[in-house]
C-alpha positions, 0 to 999 in steps of 0.5 A: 522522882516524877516521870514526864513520859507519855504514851504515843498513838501510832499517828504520833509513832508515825511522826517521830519515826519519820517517812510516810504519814497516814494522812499522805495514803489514798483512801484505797491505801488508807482502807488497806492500812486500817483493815491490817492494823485491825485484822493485826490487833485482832489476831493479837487479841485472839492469841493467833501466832500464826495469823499475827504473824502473817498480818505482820509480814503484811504489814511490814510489806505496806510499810515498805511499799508506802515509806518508797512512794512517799518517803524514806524512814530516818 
């Protein structure tokens, strides 16, 4: 039996799940944004729970800050 999945991007993420879209950011909000993910990758690369974990936090903080000023999640 084939399978028809494909893997999403967080720009396709960001699509589906509804509320704010990374190109609605201002570009200081957009630099915010870019230097999370990457510090929150990073930290996932270099096995570091603690930090990961605090980049989350951060992040989910963003998420939430972006979703009230530009839209709602569904």
């Amino acid at each position: 039996m084939e399978n028809n999945m494909k893997e999403l991007n967080m720009d396709e993420l960001d699509k589906i799940c509804g509320g704010w879209e990374a190109s609605q950011l201002t570009p200081e909000e957009l630099r915010e944004y870019n230097a999370l993910r990457e510090a929150f990758f990073k930290a996932y690369e270099d096995h570091d729970r603690d930090r990961f974990a605090q980049i989350g936090a951060q992040m989910r903080a963003f998420g939430d800050r972006m979703t009230a000023k530009y839209g709602h999640d569904l």
